[in-house]
C-alpha positions, 0 to 999 in steps of 0.5 A: 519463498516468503508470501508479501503482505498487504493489508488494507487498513480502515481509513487509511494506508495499504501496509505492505510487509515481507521481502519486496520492492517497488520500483517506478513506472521506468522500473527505478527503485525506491530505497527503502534502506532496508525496510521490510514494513511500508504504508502506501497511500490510498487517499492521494493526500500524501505529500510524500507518495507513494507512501502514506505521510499521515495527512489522510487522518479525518479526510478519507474513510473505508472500512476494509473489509474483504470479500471474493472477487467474481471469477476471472473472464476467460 
């Protein structure tokens, strides 16, 4: 099985790239006519979500940098 990736981008989107889907809360797929790559919004801006449309550009700011998240609560 191929890993999906996600990468969090710097002021921006979450690109999600691999062998996926991403359906809606009812469990309806999007199409995504045969893409493998996709930007999801992070900033709410988009008028075309889930998926980044650019409007976040000189409005929203992160710097994505990973880090380790405390252990799981048993």
């Amino acid at each position: 099985m191929t890993k999906v990736k996600l990468t969090i981008n710097n002021n921006g989107s979450v690109k999600i790239d691999g062998d996926f889907e991403i359906v809606d809360m009812q469990g309806n797929n999007y199409g995504l006519q045969g893409r493998t790559v996709v930007s999801i919004c992070r900033c709410g801006m988009s008028a075309n979500k889930p998926f980044c449309d650019g409007s976040h550009k000189g409005h929203f700011e992160h710097n994505a940098v990973a880090f380790d998240l405390p252990p799981k609560k048993a």
